[in-house]
Backbone bond lengths (Angstrom), bond angles and torsions (degrees), N, CA, C in turn:
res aa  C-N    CA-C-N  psi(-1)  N-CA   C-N-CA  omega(-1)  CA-C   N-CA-C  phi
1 X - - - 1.471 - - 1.516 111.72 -
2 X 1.333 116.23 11.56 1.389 132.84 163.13 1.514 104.31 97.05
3 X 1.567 123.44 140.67 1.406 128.56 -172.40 1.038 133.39 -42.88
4 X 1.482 110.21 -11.59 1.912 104.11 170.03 1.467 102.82 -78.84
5 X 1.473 119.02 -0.91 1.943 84.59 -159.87 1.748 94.71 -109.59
6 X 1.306 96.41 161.57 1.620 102.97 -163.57 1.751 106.47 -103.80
7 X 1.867 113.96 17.81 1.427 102.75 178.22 2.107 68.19 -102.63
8 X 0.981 123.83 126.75 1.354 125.43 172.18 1.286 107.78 -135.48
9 X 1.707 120.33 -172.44 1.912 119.27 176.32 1.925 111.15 -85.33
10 X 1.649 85.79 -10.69 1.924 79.17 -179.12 1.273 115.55 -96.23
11 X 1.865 116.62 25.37 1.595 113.21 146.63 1.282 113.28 -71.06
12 X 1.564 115.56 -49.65 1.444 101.01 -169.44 2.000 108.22 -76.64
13 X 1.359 144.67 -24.66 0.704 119.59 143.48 1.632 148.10 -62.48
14 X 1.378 100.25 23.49 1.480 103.95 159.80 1.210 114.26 -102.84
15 X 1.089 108.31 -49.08 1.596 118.97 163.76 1.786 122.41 -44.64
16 X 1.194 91.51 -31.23 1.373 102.05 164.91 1.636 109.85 -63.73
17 X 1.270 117.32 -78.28 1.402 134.43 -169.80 1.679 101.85 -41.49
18 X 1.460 124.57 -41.73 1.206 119.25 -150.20 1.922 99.21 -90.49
19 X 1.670 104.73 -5.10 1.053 116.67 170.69 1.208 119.44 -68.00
20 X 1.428 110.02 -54.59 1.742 129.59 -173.63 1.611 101.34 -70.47
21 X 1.307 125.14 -37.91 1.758 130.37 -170.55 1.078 107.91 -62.40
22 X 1.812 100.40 -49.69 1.682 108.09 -172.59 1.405 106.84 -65.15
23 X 1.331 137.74 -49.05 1.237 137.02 -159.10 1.778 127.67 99.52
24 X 1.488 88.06 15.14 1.692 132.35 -167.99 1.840 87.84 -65.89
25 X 1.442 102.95 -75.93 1.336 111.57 -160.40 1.079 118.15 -53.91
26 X 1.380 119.70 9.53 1.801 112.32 -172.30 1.676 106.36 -87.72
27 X 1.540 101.31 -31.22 1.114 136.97 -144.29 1.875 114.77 -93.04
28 X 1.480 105.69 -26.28 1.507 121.00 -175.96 1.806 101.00 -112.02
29 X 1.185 103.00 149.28 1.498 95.68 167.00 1.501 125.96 -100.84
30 X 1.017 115.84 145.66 1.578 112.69 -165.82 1.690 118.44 -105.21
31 X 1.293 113.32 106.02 1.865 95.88 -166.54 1.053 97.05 -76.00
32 X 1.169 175.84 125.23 1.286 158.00 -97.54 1.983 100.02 -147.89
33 X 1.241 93.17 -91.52 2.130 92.90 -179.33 1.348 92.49 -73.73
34 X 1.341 118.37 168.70 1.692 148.83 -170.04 1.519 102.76 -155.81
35 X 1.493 104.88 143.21 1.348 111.46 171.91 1.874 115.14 -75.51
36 X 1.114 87.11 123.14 1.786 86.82 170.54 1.696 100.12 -39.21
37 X 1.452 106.80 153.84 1.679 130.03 176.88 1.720 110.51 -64.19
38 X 1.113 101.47 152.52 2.054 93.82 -169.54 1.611 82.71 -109.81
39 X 1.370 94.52 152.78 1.617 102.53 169.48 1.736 116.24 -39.07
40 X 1.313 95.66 -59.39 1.640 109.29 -177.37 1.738 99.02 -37.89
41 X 1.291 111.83 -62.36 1.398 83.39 -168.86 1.665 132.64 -95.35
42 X 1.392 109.10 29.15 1.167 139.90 139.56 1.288 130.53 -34.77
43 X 1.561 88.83 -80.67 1.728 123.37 177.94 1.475 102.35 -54.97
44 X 0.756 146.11 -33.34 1.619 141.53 162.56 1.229 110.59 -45.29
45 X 1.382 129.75 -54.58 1.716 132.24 171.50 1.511 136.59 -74.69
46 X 1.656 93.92 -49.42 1.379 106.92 -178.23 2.178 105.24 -107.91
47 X 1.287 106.59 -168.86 1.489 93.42 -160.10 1.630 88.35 -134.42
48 X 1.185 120.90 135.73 1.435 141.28 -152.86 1.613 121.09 -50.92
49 X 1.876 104.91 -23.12 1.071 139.89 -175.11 1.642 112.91 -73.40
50 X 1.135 128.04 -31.72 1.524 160.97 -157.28 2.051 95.92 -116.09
51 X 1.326 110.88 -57.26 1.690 101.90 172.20 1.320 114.33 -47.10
52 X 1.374 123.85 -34.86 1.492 127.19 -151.30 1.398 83.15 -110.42
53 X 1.140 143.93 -18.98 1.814 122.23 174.46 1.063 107.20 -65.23
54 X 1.823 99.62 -49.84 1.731 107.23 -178.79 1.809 116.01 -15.87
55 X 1.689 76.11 -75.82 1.416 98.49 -156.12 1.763 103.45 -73.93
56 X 1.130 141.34 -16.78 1.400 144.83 163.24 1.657 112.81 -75.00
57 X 1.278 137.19 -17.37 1.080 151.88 172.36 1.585 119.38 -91.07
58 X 2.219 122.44 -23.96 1.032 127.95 -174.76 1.357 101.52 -69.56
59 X 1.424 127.90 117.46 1.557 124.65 170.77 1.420 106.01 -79.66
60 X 1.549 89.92 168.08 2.171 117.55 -164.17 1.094 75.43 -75.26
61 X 1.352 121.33 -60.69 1.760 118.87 -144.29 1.588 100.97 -139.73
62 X 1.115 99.18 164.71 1.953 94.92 -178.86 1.531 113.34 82.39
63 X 1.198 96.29 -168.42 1.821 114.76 -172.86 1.384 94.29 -112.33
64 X 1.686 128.55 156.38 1.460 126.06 136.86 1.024 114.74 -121.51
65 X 1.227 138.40 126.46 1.694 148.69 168.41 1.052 105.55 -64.92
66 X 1.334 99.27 123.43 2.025 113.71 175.62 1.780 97.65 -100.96
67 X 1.183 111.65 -59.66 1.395 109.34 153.77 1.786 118.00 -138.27
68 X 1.079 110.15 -134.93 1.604 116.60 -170.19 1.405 113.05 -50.14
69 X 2.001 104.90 -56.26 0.861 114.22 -144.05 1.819 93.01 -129.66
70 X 1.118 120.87 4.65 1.021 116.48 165.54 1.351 135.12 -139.17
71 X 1.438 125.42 114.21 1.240 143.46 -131.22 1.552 124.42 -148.10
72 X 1.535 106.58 128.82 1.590 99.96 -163.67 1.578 94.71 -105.88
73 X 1.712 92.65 152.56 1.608 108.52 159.68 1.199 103.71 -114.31
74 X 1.800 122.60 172.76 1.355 121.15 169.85 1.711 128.53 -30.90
75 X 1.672 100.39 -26.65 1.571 93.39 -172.74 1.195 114.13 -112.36
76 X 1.317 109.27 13.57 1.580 104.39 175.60 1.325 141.78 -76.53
77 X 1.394 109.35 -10.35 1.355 123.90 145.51 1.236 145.39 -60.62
78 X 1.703 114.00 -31.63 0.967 145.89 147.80 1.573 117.63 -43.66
79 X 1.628 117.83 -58.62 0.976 123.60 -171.63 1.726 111.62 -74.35
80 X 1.377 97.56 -23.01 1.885 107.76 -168.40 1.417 101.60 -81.85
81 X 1.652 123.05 -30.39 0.999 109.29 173.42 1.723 123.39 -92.98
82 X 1.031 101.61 6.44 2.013 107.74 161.01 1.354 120.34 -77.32
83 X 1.634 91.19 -30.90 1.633 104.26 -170.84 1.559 97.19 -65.17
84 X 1.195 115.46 -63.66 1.370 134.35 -170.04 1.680 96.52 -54.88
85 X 1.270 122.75 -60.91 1.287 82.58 -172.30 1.551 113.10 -112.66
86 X 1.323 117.19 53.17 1.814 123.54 135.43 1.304 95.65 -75.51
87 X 1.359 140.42 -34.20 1.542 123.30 -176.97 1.422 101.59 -60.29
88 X 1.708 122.55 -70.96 1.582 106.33 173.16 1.215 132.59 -27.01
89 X 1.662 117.53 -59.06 1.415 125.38 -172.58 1.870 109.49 -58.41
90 X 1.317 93.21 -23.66 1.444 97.54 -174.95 1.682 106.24 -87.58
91 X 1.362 117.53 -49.38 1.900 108.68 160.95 1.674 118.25 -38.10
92 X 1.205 108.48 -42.37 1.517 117.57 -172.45 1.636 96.59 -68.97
93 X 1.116 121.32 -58.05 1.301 121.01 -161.67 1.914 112.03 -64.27
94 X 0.923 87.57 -37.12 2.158 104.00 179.33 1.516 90.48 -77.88
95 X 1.433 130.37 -49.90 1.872 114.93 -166.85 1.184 101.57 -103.78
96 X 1.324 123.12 24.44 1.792 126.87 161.73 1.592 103.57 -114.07
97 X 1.643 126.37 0.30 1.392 110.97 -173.22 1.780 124.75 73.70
98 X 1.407 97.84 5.07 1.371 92.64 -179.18 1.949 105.00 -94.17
99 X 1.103 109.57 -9.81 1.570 109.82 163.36 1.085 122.47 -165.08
100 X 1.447 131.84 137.99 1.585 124.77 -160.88 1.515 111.91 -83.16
101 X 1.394 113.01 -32.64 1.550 116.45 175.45 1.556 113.63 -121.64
102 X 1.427 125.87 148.84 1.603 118.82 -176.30 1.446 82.66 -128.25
103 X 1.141 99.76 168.24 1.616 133.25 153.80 1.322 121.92 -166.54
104 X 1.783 102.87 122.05 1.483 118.89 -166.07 1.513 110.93 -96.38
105 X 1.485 111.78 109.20 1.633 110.33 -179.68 1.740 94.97 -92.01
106 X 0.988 117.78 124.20 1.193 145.01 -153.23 1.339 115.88 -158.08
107 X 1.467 115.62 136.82 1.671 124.71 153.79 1.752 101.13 -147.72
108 X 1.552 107.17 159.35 1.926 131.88 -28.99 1.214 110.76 -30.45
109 X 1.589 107.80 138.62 1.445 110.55 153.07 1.775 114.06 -51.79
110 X 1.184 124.79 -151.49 1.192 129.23 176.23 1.726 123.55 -166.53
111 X 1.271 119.05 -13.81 1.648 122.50 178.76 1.040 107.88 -50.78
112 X 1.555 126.27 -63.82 1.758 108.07 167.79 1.126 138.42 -40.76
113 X 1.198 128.80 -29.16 2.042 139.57 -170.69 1.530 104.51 -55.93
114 X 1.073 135.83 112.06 1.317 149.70 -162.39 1.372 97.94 -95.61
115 X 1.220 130.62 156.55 1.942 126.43 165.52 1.366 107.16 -24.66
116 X 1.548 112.68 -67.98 1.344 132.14 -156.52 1.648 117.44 -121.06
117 X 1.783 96.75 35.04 1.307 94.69 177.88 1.761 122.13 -172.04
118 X 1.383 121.40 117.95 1.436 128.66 178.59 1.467 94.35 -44.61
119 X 1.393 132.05 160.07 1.465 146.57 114.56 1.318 116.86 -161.39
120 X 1.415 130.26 178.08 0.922 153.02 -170.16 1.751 118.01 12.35
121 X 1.742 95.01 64.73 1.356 115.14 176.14 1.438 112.63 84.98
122 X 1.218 117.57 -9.45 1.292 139.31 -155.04 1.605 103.37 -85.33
123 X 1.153 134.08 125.68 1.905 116.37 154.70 1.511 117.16 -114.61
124 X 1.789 111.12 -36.53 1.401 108.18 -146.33 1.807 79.07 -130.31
125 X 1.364 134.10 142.42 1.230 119.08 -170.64 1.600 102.67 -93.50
126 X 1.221 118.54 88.39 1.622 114.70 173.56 1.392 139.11 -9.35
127 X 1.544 97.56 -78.78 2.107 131.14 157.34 1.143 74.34 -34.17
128 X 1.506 140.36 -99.24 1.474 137.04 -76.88 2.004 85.61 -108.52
129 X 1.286 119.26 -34.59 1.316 109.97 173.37 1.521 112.25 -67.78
130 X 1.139 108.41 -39.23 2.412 120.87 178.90 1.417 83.73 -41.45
131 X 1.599 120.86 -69.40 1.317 131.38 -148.03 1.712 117.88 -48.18
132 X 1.788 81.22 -58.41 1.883 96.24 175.36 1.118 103.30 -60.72
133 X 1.261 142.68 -47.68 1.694 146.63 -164.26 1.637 103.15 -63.76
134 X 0.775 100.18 -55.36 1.708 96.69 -169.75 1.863 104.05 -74.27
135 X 1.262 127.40 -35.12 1.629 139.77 151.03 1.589 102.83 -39.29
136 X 0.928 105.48 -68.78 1.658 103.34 -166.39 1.225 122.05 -85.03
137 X 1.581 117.20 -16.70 1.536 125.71 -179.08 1.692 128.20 -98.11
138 X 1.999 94.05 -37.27 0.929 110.82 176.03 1.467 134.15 -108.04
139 X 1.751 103.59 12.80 1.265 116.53 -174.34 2.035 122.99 71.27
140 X 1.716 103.28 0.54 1.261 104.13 -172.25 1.742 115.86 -66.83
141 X 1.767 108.59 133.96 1.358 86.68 -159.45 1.705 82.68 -130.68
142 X 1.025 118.71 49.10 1.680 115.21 150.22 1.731 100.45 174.90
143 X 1.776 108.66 115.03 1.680 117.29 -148.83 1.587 74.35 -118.22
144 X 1.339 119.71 169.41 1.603 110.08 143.13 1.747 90.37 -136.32
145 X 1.755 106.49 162.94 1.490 112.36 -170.75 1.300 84.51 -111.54
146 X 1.171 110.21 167.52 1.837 128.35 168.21 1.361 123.20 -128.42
147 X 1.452 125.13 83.86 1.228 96.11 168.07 1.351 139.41 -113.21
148 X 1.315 124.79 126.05 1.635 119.42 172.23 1.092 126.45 -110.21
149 X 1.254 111.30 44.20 1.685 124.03 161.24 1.719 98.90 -68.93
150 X 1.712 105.44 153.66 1.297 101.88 158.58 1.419 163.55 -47.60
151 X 1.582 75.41 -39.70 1.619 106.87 149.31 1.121 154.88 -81.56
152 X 1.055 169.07 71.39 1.539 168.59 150.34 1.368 95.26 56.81
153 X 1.116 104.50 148.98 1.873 109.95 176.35 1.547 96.39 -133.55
154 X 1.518 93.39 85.07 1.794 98.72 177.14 1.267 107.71 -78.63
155 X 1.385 128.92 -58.86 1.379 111.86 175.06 1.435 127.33 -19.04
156 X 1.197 110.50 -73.82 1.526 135.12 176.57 1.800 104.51 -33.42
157 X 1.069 87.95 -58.59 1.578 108.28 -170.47 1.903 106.55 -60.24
158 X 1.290 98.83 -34.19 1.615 103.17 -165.63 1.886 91.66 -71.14
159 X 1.859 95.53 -48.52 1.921 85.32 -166.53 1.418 90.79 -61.44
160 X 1.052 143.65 -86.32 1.311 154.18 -126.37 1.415 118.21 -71.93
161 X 1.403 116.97 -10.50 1.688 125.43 168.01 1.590 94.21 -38.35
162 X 1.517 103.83 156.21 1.267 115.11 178.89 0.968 123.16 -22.64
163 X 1.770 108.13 82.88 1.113 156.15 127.94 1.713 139.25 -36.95
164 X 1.140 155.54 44.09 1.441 135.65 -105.72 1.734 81.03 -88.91
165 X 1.487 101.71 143.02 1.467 133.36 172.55 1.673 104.46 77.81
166 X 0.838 131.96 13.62 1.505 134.74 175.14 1.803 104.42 -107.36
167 X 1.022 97.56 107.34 2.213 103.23 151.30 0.898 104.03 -133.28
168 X 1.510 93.64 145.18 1.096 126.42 -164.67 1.738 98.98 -124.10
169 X 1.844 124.49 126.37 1.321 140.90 144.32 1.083 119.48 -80.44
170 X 1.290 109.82 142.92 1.620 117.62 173.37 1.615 104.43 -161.74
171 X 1.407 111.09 156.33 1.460 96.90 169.49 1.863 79.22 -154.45
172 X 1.478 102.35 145.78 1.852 88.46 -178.74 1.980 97.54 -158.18
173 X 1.244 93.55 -166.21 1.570 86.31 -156.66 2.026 94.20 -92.15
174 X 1.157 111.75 139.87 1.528 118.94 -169.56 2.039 111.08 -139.95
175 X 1.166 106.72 102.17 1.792 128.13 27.89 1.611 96.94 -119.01
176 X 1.364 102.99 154.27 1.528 131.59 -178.53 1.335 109.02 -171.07
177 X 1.439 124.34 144.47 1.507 137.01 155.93 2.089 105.23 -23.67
178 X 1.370 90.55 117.81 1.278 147.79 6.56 1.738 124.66 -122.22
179 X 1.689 90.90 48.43 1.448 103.05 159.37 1.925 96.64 58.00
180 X 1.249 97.81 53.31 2.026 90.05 178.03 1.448 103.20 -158.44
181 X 1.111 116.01 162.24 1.905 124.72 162.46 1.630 79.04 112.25
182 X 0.957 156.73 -36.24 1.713 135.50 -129.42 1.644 91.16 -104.00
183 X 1.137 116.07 -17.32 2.062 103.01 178.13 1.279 102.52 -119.38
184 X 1.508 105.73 121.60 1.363 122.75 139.22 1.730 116.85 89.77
185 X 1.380 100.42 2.66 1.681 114.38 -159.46 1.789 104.02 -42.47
186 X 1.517 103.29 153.28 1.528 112.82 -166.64 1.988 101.40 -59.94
187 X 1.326 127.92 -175.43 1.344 128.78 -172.69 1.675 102.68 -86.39
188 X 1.158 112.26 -23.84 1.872 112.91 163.52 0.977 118.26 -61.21
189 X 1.387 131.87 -22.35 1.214 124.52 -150.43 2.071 98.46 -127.79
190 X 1.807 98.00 124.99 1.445 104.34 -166.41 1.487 82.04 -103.73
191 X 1.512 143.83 103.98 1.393 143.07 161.14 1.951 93.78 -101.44
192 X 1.952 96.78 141.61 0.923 78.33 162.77 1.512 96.14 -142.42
193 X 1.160 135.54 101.51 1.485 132.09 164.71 1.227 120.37 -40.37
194 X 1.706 109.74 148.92 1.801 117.13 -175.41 1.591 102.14 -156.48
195 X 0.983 79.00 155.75 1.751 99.23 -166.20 1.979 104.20 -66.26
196 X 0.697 104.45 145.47 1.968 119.35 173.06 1.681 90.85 -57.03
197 X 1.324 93.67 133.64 2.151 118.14 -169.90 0.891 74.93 51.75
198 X 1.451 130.21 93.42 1.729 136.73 118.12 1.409 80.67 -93.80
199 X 1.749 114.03 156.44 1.576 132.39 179.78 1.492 105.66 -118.07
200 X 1.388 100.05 -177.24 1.519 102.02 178.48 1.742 111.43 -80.97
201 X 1.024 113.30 -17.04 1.547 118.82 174.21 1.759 93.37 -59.59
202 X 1.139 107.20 -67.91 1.664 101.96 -170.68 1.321 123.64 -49.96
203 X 1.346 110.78 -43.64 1.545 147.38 171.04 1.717 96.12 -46.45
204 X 1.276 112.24 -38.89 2.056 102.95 -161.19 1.654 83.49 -106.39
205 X 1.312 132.08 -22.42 1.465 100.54 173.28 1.925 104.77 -83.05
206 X 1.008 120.92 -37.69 1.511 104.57 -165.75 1.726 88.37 -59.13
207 X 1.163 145.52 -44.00 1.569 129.49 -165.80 1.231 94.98 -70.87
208 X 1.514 136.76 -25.80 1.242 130.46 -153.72 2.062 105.24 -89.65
209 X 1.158 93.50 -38.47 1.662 102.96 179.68 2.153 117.62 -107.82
210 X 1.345 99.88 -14.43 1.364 104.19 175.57 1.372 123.30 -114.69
211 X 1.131 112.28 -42.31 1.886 121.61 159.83 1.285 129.52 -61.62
212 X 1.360 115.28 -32.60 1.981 114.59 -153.44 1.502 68.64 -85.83
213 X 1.329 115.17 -92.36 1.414 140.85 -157.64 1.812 91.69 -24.90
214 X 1.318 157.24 -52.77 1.373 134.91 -177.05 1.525 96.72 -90.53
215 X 0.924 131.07 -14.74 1.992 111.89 160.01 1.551 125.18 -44.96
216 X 1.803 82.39 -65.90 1.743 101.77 -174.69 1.838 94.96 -57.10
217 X 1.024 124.67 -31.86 1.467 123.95 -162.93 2.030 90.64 -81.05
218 X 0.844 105.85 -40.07 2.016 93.87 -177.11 1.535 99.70 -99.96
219 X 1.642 133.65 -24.86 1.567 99.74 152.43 1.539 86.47 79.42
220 X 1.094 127.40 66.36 1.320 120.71 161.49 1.301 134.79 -56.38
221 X 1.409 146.61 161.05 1.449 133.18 168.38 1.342 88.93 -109.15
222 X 1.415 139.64 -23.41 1.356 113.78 175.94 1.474 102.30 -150.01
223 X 1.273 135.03 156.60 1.532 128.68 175.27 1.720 95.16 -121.40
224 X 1.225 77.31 156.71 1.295 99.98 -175.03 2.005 126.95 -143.41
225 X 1.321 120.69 122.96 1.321 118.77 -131.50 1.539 106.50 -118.19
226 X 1.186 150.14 63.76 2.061 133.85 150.33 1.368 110.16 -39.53
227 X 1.798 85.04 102.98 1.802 93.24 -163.08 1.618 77.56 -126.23
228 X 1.392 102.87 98.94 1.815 124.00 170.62 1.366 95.67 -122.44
229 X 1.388 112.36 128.34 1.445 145.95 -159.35 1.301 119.65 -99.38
230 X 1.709 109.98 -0.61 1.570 108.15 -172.29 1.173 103.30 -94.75
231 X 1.776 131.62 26.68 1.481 107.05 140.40 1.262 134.46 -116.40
232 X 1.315 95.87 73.84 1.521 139.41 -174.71 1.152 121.17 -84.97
233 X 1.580 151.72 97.80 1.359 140.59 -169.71 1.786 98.67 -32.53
234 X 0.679 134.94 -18.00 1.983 109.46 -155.58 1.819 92.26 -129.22
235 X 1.147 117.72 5.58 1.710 117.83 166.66 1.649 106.48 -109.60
236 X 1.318 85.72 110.12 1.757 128.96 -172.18 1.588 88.80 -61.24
237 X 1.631 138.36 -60.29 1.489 111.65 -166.09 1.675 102.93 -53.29
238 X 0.919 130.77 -29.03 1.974 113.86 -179.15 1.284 104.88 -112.74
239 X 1.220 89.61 174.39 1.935 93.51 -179.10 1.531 106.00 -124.51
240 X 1.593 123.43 47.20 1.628 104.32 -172.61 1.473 79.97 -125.63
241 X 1.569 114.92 -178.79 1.658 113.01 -139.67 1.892 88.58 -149.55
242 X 1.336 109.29 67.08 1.503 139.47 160.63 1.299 114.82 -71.82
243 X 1.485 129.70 135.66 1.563 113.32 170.97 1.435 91.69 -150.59
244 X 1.297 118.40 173.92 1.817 139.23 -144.35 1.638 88.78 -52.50
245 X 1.611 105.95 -50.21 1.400 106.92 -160.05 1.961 122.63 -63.65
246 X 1.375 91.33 -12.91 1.622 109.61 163.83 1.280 130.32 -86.88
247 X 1.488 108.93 -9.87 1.489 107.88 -178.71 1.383 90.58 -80.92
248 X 1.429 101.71 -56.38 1.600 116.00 -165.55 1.627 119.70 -43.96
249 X 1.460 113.92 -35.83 1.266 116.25 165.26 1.577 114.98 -80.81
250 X 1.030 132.08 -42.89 1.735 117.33 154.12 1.245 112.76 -49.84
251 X 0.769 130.97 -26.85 1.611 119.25 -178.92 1.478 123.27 -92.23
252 X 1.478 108.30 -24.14 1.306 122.72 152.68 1.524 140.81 -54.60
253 X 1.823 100.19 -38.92 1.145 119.41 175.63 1.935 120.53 -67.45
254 X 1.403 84.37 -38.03 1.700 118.27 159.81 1.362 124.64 -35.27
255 X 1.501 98.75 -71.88 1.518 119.66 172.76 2.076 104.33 -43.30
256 X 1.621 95.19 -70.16 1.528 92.77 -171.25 1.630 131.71 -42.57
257 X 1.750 93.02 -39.94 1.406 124.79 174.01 2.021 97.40 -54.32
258 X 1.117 107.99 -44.06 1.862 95.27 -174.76 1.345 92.02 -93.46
259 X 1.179 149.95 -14.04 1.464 126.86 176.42 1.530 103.59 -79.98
260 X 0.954 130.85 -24.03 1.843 146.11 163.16 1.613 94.13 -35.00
261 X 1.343 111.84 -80.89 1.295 136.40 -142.28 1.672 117.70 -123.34
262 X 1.396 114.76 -26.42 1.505 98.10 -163.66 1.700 83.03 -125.91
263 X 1.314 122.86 55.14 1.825 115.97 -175.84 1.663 96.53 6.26
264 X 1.508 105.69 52.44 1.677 95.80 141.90 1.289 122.12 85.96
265 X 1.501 124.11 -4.95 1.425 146.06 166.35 1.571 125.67 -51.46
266 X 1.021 107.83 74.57 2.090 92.73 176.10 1.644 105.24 -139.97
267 X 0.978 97.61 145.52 1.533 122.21 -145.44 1.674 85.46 -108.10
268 X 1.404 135.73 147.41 1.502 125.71 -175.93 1.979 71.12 -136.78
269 X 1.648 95.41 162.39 1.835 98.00 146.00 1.587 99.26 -160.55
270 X 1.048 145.85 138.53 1.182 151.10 139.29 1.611 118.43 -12.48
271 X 1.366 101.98 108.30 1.762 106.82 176.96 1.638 94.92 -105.29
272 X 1.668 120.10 -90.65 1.435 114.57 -162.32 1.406 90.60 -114.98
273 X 1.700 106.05 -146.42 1.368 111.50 -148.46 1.799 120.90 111.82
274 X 0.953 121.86 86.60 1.207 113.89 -162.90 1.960 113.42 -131.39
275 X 1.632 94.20 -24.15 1.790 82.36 147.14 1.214 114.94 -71.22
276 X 1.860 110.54 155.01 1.148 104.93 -174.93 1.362 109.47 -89.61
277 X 1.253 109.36 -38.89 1.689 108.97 -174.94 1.503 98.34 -71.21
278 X 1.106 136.07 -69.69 1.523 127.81 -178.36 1.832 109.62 -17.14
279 X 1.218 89.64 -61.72 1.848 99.47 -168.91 0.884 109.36 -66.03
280 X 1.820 127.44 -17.81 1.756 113.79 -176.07 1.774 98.97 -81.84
281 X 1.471 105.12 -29.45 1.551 120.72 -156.88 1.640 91.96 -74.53
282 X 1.318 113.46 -45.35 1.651 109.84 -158.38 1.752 92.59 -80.64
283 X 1.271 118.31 -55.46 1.560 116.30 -173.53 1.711 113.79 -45.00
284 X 1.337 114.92 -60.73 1.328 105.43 162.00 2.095 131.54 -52.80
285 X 1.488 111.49 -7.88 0.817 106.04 164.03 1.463 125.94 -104.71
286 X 1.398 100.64 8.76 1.368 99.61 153.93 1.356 125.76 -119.13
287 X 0.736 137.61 37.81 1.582 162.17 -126.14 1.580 98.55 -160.93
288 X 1.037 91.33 -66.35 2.003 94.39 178.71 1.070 107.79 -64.40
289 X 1.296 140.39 -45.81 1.768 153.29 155.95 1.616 118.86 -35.14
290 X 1.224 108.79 -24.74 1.486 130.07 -157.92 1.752 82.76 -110.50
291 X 1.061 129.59 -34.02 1.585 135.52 -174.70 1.342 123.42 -92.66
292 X 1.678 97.75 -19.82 0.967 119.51 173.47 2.097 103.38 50.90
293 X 1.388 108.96 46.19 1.391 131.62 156.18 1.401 123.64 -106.86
């Protein structure tokens, strides 16, 4: 989307690197290519009207501005629909037994993508297609999502409002882009906004006294995770003060929570994150947590 912008291709090669350094990658298996996403399981999230802008709006050559900050080149469609469906390939693979935990390194993220609308880097809603797919494919009839990106995951939040068998956690930085979650949210939905330098101390009691306690109470059959890393002390888009050793214990708490209830199923994918070293450091530490290595 051209060198100023910081959702770029050298997130996932950091994440890469911090794989090979750590000694991580020997250890996880990697399905490597994924089939691009089929309309069908699209059309479950977003609304048919919004598919066809997409793709009538993707330019031959050049950039197109959807808004400020989010912007297509020729391959970004391409790329949004791999993203989207490593989330499928990855439902199939966890509710077929071929792996108990996934995590999709992926770009575009997707928590922002509204039914009927690109923003904030966002096109195709990732979560929100995993969610419907495994609902509609696999018969799952109580998921919960997770998100601890910095941001609000309105998209997510818009499909999945009273939803029956879907909750949704979140806790994110307030106020910040995109200025939402803090009024009135539906009874599915546990948002909890926090002030700029909230830490991981604050961060492990709100999961510790506001999250577990309505999990264990809905008993998930599968969880499901927007694990964006930019609220990370040293990632400049937020200002709250997260570090490796906090992902790792949310993600831990996670793990136990699906061995409880969902034989062990949770689905991770890459939302933000935009230091590079932070995001290689925090992704692999939840990854190992998720591996439970």
């Amino acid at each position: 989307m051209g060198s100023w912008h910081p959702e770029s291709p050298d997130r996932l090669d950091a994440i890469s690197d911090q794989m090979l350094s750590s000694g991580l990658a020997s250890y996880v298996h990697d399905f490597g290519h994924v089939a691009p996403v089929t309309r069908e399981a699209l059309l479950r999230v977003h609304t048919a009207e919004y598919l066809d802008r997409l793709e009538s709006d993707s330019p031959r050559e050049g950039l197109h501005e959807i808004d400020d900050d989010t912007v297509m080149n020729p391959h970004t469609l391409e790329a949004a629909k791999h993203a989207a469906g490593a989330l499928v390939a990855a439902v199939d693979a966890v509710m077929q037994g071929q792996a108990t935990t996934s995590f999709c390194a992926v770009r575009p993220p997707g928590h922002h993508a509204l039914p009927g609308r690109a923003m904030g880097f966002c096109f195709y809603n990732n979560i929100g297609v995993a969610a419907a797919h495994a609902m509609a494919v696999y018969g799952v009839k109580r998921l919960a999502i997770i998100d601890f990106d910095v941001h609000h995951g309105n998209g997510t939040e818009v499909m999945f409002a009273n939803v029956p068998g879907v909750l949704m956690c979140s806790f994110f930085q307030h106020p910040l882009f995109p200025h939402t979650g803090a009024d009135h949210p539906a009874p599915n939905m546990l948002n909890v906004p926090v002030p700029a330098y909230t830490d991981g101390k604050a961060v492990r009691e709100i999961v510790r006294e506001q999250w577990l306690p309505r999990l264990e109470a809905h008993r998930p059959e599968l969880v499901l995770i927007s694990a964006g890393f930019d609220a990370h002390r040293e990632d400049d888009i937020g200002q709250m003060g997260l570090v490796e050793s906090d992902y790792a214990w949310i993600t831990t708490q996670l793990v136990e929570l699906a061995a409880r209830h969902a034989q062990g199923r949770i689905i991770s994918t890459l939302e933000g994150g935009y230091n590079l070293s932070a995001l290689g450091r925090s992704a692999v530490a939840h990854i190992r947590a998720l591996s439970a290595l």
